[in-house]
N, CA, C, O and CB atoms as a CASP TS submission, in Angstrom:
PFRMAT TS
TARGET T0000
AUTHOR 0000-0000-0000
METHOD Language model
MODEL 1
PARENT N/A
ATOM      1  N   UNK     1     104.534  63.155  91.404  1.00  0.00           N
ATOM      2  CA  UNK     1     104.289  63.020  92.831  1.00  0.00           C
ATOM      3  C   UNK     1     104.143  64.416  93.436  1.00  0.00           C
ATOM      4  O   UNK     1     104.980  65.306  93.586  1.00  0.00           O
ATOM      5  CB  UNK     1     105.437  62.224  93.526  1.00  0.00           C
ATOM      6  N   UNK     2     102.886  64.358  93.732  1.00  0.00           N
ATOM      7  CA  UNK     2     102.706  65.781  94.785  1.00  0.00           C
ATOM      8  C   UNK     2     102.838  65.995  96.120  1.00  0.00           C
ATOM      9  O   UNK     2     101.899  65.447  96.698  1.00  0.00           O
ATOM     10  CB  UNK     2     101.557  66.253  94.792  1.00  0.00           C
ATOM     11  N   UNK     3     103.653  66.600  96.953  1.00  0.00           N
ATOM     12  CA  UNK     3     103.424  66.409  98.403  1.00  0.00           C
ATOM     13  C   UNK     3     102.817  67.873  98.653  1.00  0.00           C
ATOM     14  O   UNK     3     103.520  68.875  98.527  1.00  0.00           O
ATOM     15  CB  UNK     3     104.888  65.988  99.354  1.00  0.00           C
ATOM     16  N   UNK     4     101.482  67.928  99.011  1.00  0.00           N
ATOM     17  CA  UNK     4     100.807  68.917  99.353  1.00  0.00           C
ATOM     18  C   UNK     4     100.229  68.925 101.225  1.00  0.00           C
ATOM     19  O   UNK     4      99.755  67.874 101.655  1.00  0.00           O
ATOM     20  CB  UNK     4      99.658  68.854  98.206  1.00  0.00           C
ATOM     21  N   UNK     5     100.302  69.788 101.892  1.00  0.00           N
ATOM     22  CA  UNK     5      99.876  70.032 103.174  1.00  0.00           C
ATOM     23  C   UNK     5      98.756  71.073 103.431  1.00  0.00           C
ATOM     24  O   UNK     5      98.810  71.807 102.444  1.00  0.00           O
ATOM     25  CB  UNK     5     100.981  70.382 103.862  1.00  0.00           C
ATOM     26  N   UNK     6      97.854  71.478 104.176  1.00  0.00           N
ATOM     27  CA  UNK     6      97.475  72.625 104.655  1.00  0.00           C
ATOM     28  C   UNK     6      97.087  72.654 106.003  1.00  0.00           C
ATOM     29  O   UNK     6      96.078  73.024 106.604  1.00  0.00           O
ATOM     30  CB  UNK     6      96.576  73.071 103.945  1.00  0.00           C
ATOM     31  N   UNK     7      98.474  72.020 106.400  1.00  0.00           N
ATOM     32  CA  UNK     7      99.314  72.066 107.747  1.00  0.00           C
ATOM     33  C   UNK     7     100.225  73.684 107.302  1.00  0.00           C
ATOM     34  O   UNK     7     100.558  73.981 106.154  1.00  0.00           O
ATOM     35  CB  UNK     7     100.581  70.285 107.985  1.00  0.00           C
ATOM     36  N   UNK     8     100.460  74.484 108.473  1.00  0.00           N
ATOM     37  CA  UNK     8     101.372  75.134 108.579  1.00  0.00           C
ATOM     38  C   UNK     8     103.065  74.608 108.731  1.00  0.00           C
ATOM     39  O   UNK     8     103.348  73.969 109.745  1.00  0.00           O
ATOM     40  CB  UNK     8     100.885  75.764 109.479  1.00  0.00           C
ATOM     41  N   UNK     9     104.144  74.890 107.720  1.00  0.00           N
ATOM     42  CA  UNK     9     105.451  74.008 108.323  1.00  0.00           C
ATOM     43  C   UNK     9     106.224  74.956 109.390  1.00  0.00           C
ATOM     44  O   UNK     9     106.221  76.172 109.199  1.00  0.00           O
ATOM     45  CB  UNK     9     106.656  73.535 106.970  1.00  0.00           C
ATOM     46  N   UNK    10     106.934  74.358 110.593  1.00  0.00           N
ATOM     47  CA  UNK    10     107.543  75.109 111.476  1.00  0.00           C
ATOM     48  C   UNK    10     108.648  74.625 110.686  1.00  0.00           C
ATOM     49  O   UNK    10     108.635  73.734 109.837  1.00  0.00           O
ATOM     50  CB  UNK    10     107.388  74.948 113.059  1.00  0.00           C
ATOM     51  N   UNK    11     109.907  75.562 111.212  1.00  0.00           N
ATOM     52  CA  UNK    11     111.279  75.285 111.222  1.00  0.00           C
ATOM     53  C   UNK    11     111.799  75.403 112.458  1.00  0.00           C
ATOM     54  O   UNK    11     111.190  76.121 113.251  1.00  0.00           O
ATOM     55  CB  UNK    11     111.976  76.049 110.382  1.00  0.00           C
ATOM     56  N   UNK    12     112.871  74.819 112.834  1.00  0.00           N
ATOM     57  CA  UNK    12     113.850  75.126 114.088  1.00  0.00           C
ATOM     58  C   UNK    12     115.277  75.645 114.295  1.00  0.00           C
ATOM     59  O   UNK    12     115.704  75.647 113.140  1.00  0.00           O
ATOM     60  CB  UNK    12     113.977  74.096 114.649  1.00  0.00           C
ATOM     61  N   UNK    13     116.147  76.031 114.984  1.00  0.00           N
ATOM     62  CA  UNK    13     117.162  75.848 114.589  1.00  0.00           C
ATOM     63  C   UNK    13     118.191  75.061 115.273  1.00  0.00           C
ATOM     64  O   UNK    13     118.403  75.485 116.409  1.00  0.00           O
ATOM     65  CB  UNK    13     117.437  76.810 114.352  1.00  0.00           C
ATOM     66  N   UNK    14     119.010  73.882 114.880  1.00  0.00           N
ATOM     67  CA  UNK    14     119.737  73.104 115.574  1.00  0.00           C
ATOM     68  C   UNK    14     118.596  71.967 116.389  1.00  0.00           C
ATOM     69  O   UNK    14     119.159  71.543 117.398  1.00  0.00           O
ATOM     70  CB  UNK    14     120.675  74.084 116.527  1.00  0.00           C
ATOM     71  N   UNK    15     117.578  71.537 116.279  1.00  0.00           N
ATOM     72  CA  UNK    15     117.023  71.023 116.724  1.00  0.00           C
ATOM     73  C   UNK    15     116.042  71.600 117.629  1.00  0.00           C
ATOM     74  O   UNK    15     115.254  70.855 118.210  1.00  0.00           O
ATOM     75  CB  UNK    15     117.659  70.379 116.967  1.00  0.00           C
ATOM     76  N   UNK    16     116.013  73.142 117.841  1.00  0.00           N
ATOM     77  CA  UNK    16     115.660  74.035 118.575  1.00  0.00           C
ATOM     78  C   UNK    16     114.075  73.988 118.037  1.00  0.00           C
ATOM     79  O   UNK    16     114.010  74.401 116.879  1.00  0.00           O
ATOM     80  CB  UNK    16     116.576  75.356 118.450  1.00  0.00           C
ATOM     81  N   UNK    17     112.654  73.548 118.643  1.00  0.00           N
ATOM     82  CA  UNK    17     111.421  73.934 117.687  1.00  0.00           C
ATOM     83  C   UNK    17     110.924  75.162 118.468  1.00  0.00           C
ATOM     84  O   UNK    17     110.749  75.060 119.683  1.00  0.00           O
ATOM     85  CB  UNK    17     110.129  72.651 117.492  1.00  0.00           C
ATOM     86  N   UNK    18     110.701  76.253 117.860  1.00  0.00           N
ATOM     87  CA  UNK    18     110.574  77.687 118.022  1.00  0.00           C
ATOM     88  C   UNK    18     108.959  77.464 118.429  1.00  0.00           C
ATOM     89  O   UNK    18     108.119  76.834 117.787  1.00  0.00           O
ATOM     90  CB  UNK    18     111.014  78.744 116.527  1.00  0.00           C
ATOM     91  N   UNK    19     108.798  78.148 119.640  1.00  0.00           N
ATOM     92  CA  UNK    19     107.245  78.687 119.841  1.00  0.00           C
ATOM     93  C   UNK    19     106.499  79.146 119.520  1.00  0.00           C
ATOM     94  O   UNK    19     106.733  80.353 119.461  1.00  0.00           O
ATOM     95  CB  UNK    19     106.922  79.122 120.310  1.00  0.00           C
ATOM     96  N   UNK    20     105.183  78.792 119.091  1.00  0.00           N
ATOM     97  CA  UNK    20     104.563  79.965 118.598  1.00  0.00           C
ATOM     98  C   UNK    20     104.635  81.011 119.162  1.00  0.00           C
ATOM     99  O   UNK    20     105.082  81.130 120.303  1.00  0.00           O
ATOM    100  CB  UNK    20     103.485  79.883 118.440  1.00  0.00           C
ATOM    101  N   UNK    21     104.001  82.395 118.116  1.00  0.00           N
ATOM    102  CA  UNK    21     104.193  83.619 118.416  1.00  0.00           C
ATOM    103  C   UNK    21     102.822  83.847 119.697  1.00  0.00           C
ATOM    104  O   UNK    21     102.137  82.853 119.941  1.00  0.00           O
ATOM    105  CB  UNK    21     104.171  84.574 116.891  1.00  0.00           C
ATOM    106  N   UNK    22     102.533  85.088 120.393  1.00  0.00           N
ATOM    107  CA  UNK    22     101.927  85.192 121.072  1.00  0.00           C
ATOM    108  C   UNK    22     100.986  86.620 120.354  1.00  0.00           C
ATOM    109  O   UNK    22     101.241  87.822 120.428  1.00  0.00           O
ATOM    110  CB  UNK    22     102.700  85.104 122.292  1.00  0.00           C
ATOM    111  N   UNK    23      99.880  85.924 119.692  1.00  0.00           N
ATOM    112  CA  UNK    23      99.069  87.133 118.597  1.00  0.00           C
ATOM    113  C   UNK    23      98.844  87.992 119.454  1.00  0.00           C
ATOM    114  O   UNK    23      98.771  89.045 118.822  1.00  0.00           O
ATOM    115  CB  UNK    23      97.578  86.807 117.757  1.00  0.00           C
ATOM    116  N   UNK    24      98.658  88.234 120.703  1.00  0.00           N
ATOM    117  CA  UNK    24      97.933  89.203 121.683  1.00  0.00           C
ATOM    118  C   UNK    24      98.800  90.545 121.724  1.00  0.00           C
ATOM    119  O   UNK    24      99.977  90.656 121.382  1.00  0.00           O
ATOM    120  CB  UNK    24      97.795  88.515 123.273  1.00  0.00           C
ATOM    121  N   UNK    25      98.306  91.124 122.013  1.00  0.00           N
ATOM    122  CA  UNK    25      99.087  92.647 122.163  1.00  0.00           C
ATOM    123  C   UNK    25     100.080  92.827 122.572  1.00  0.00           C
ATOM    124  O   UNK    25     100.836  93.556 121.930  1.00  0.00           O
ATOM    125  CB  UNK    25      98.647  93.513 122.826  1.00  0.00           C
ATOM    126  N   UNK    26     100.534  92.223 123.865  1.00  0.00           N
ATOM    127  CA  UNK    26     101.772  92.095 124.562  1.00  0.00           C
ATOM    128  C   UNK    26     102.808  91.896 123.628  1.00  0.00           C
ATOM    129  O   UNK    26     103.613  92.824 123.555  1.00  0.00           O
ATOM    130  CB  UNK    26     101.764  91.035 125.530  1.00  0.00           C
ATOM    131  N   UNK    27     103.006  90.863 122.848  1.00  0.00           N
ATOM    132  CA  UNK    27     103.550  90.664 121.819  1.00  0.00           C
ATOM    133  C   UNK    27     104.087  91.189 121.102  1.00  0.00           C
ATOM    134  O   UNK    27     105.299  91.154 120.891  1.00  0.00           O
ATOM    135  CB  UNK    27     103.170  90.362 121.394  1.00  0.00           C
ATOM    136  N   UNK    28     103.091  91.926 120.458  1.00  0.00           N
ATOM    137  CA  UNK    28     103.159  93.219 119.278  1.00  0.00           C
ATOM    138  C   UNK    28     103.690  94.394 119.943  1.00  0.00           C
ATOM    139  O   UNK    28     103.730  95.358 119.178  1.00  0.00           O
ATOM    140  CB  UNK    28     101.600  93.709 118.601  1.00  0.00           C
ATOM    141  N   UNK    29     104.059  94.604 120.974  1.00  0.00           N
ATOM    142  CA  UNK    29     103.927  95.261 121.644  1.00  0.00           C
ATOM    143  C   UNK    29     105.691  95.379 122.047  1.00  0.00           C
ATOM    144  O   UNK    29     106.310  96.428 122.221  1.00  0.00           O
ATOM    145  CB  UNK    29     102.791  94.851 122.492  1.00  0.00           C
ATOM    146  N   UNK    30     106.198  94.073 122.118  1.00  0.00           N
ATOM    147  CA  UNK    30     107.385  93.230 122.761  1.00  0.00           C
ATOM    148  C   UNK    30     108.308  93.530 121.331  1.00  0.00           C
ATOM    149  O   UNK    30     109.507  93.761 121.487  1.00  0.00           O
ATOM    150  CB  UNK    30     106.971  91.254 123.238  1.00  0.00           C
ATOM    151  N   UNK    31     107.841  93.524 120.199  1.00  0.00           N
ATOM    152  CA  UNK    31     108.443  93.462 119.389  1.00  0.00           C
ATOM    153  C   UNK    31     108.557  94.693 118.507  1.00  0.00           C
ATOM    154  O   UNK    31     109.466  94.864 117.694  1.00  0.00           O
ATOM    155  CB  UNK    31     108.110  92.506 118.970  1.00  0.00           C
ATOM    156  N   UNK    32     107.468  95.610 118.756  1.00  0.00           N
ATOM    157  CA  UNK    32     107.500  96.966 118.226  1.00  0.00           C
ATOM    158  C   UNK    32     108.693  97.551 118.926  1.00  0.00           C
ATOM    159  O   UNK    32     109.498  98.189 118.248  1.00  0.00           O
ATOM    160  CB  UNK    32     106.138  97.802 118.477  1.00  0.00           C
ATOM    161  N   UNK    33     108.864  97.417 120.052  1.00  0.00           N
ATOM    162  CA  UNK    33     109.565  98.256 120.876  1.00  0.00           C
ATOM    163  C   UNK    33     111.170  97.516 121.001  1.00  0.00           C
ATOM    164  O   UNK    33     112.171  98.054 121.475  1.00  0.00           O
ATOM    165  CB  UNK    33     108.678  98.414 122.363  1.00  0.00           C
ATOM    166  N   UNK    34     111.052  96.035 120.385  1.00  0.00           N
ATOM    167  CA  UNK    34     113.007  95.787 119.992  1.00  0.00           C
ATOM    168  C   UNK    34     112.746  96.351 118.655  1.00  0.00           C
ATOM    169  O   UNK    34     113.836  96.881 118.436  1.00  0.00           O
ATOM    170  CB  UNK    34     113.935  93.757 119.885  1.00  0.00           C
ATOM    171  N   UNK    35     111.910  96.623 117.460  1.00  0.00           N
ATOM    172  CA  UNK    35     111.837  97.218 116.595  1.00  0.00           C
ATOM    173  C   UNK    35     113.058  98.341 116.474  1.00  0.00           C
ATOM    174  O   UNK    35     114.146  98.328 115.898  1.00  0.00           O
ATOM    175  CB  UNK    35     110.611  97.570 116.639  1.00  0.00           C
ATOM    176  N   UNK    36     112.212  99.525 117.465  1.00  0.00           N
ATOM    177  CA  UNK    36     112.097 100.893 117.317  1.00  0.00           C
ATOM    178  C   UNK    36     113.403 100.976 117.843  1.00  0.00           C
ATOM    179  O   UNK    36     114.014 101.934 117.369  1.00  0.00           O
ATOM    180  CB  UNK    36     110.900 101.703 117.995  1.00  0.00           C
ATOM    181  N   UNK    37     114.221 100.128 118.878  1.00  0.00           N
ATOM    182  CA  UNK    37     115.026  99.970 119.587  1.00  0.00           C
ATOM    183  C   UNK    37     116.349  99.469 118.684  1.00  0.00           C
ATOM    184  O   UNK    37     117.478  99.853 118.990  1.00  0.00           O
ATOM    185  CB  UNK    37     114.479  99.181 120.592  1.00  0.00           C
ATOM    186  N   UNK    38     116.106  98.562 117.524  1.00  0.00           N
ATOM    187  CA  UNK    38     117.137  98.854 116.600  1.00  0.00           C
ATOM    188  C   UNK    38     117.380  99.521 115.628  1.00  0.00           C
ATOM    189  O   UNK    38     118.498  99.511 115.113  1.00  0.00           O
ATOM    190  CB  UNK    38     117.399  98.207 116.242  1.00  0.00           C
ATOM    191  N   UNK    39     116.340 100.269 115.155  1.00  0.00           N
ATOM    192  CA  UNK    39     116.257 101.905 115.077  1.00  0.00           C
ATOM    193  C   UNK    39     117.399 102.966 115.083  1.00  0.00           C
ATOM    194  O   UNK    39     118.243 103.527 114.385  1.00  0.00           O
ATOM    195  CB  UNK    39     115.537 102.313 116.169  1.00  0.00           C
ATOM    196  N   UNK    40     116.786 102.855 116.521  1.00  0.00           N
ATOM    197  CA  UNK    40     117.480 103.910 117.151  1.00  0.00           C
ATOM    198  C   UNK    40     118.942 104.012 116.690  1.00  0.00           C
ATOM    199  O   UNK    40     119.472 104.775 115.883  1.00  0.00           O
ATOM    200  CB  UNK    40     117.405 103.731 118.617  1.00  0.00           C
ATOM    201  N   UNK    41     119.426 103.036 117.426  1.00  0.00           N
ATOM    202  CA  UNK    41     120.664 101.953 117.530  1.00  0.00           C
ATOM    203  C   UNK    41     121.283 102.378 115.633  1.00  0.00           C
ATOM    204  O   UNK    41     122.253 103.100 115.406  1.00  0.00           O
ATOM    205  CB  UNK    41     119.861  99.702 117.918  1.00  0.00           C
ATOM    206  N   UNK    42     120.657 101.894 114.842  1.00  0.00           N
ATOM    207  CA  UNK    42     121.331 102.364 113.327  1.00  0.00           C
ATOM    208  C   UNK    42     121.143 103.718 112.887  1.00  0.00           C
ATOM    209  O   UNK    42     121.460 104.021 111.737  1.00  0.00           O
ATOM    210  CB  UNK    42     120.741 101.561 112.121  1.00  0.00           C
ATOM    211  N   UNK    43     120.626 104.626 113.736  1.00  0.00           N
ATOM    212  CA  UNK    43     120.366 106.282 113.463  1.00  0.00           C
ATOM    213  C   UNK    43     121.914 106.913 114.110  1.00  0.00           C
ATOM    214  O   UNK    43     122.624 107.871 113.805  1.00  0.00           O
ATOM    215  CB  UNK    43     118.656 107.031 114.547  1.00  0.00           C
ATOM    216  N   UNK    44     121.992 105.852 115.126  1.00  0.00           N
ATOM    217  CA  UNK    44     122.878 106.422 115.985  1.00  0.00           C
ATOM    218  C   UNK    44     124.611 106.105 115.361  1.00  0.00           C
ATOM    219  O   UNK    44     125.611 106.817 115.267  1.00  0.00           O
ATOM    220  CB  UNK    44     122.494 105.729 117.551  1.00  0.00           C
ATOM    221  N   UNK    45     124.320 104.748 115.047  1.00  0.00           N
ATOM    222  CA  UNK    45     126.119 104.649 114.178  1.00  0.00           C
ATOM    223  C   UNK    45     125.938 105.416 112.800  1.00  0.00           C
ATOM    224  O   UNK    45     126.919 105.515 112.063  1.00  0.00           O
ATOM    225  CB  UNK    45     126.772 102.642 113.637  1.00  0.00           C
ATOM    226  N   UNK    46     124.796 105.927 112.447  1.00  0.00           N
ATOM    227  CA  UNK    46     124.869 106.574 111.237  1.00  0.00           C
ATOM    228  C   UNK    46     126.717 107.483 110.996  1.00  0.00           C
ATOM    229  O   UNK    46     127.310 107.932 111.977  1.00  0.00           O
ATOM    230  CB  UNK    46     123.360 107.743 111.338  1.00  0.00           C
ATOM    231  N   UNK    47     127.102 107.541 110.056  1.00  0.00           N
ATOM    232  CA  UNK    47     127.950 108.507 109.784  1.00  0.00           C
ATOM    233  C   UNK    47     127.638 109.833 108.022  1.00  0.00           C
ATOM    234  O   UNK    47     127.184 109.831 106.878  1.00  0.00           O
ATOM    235  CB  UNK    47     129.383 107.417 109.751  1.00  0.00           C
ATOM    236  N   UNK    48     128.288 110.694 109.033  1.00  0.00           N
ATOM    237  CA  UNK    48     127.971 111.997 108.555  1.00  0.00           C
ATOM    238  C   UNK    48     128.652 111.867 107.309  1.00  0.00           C
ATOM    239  O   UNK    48     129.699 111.228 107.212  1.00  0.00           O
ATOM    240  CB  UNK    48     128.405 113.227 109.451  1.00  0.00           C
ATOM    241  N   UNK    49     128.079 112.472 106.311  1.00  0.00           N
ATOM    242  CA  UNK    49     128.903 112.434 104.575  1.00  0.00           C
ATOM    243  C   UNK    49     129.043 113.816 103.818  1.00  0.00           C
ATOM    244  O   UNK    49     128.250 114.662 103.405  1.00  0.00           O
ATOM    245  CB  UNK    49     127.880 111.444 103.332  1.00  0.00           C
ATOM    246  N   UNK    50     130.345 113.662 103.828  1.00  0.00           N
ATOM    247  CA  UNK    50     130.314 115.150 102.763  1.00  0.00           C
ATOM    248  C   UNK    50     129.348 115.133 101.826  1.00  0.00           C
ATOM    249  O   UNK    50     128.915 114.141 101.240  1.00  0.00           O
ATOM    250  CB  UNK    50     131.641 115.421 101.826  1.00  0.00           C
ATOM    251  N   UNK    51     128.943 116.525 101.670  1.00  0.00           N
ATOM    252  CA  UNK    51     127.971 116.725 100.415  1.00  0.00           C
ATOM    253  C   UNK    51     129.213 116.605  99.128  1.00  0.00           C
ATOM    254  O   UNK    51     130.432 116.775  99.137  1.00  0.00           O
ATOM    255  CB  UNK    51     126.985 118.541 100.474  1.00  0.00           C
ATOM    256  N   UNK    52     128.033 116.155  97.857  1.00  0.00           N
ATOM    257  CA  UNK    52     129.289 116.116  96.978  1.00  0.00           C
ATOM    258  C   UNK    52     129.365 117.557  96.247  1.00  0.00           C
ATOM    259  O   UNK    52     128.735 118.590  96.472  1.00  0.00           O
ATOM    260  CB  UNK    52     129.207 114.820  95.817  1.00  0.00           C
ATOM    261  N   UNK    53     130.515 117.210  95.148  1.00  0.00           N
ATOM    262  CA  UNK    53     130.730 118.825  94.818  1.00  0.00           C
ATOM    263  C   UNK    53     130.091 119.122  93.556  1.00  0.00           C
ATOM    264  O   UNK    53     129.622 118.233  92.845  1.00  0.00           O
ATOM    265  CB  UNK    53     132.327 119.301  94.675  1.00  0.00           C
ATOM    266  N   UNK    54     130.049 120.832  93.143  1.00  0.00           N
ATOM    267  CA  UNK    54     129.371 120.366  92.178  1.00  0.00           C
ATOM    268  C   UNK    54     129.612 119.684  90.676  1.00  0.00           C
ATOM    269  O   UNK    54     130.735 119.598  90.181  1.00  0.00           O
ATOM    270  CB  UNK    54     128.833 121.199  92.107  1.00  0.00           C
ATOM    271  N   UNK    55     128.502 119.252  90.078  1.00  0.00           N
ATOM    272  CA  UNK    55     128.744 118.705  88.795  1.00  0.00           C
ATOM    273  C   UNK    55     129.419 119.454  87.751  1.00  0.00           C
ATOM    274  O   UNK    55     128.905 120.515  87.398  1.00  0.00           O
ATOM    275  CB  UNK    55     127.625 118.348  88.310  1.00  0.00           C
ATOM    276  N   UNK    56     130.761 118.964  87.069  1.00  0.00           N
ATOM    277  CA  UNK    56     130.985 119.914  86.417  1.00  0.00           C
ATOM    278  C   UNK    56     130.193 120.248  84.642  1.00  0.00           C
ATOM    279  O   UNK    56     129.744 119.251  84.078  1.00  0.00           O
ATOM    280  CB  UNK    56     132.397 119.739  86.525  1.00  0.00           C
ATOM    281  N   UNK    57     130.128 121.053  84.206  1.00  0.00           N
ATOM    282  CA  UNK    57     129.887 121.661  83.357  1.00  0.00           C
ATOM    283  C   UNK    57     129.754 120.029  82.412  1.00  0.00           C
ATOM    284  O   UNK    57     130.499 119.063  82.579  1.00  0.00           O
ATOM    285  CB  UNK    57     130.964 122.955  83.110  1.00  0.00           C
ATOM    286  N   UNK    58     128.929 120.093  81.717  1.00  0.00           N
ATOM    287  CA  UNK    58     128.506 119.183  80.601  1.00  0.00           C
ATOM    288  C   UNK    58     128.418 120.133  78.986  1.00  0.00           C
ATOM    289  O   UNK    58     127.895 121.246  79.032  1.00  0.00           O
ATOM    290  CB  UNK    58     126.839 118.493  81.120  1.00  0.00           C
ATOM    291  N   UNK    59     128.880 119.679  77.820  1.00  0.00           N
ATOM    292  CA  UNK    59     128.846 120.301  76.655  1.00  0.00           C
ATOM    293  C   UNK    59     127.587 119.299  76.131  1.00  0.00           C
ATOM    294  O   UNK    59     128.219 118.551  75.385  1.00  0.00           O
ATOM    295  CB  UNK    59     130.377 120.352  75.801  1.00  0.00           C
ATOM    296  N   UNK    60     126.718 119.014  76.096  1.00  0.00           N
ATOM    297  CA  UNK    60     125.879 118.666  74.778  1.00  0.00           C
ATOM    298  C   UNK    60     125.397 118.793  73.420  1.00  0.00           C
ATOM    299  O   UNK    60     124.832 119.843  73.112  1.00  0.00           O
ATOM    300  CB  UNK    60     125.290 118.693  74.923  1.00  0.00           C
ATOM    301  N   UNK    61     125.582 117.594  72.304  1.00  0.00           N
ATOM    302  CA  UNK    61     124.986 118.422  71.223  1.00  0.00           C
ATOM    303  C   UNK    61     123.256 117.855  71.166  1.00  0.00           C
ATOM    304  O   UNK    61     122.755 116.786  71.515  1.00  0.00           O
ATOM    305  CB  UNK    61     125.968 118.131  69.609  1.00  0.00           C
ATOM    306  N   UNK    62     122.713 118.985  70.618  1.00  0.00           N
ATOM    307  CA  UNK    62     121.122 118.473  70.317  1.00  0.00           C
ATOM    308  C   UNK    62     120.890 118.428  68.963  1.00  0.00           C
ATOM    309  O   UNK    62     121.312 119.414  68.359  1.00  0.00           O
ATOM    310  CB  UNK    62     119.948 119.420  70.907  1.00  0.00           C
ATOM    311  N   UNK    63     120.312 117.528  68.260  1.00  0.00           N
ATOM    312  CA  UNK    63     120.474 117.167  66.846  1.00  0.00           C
ATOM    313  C   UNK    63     119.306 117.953  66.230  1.00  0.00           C
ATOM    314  O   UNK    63     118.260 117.740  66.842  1.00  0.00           O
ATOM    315  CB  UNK    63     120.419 115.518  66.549  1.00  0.00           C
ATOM    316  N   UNK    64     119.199 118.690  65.328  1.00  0.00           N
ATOM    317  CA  UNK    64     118.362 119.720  64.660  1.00  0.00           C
ATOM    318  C   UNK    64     118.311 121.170  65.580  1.00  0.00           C
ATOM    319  O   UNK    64     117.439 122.037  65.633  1.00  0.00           O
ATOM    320  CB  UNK    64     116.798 119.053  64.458  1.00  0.00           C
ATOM    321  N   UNK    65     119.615 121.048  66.272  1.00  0.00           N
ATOM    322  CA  UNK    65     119.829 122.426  66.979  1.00  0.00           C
ATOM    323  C   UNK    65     120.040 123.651  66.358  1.00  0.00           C
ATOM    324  O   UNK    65     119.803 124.802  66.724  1.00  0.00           O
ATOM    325  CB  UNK    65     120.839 122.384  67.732  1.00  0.00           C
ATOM    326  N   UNK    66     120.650 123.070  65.102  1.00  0.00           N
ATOM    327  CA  UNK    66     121.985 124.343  64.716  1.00  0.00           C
ATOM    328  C   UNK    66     121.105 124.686  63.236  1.00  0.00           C
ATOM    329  O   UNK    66     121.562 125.415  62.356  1.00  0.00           O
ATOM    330  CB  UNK    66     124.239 123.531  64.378  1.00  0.00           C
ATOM    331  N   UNK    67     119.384 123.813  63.146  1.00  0.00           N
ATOM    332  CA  UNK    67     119.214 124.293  61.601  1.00  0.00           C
ATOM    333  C   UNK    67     118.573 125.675  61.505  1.00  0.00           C
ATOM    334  O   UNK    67     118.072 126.116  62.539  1.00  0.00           O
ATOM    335  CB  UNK    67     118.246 123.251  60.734  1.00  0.00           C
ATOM    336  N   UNK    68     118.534 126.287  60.585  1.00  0.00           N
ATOM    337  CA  UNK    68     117.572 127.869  60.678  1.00  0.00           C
ATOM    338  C   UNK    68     116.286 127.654  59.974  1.00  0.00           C
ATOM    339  O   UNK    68     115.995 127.033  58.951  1.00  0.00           O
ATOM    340  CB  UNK    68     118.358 129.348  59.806  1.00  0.00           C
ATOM    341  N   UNK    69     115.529 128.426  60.914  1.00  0.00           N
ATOM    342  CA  UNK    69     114.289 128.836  60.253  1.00  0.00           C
ATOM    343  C   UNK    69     114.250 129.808  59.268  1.00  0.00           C
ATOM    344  O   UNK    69     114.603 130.987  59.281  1.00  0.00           O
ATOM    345  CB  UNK    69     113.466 129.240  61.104  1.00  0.00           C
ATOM    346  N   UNK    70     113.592 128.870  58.121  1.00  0.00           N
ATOM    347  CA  UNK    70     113.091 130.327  56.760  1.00  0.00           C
ATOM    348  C   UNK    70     111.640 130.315  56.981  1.00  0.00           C
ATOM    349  O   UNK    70     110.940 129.320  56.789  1.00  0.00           O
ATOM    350  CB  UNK    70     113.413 129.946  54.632  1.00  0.00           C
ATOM    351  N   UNK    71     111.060 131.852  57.535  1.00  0.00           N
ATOM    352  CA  UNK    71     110.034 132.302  57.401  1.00  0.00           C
ATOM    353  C   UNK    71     109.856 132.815  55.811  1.00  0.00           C
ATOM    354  O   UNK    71     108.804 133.340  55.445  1.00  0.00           O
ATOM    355  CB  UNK    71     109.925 133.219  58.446  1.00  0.00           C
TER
END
């Protein structure tokens, strides 16, 4: 059984059916700017972080490190 549409599906919430959007500029416009506006807003509670310290010293071995060359 297939249930296929090429209907768009809305959702709501609580019985709430949501409006369409308004494609026109105003819009884009309405929403760029709560965008940029929560933005701001998370730049601003940002908190400051110590730099870390440095890495300490690492020993590695490299395998065919230690053989000698016979010229």
């Amino acid at each position: 059984m297939i249930n296929a549409t090429n209907e768009q599906l809305e959702l709501g919430f609580n019985g709430i059916r949501l409006s369409p959007r308004n494609p026109g500029r105003a819009g884009r416009v309405a929403r760029a700017t709560w965008w940029f506006a929560q933005m701001r807003e998370v730049v601003e509670r940002a908190m400051d972080w110590n730099a870390a310290g440095e890495a300490r010293p690492e020993q590695i071995w490299i395998p065919g490190a230690a053989r000698e060359v016979k010229v």
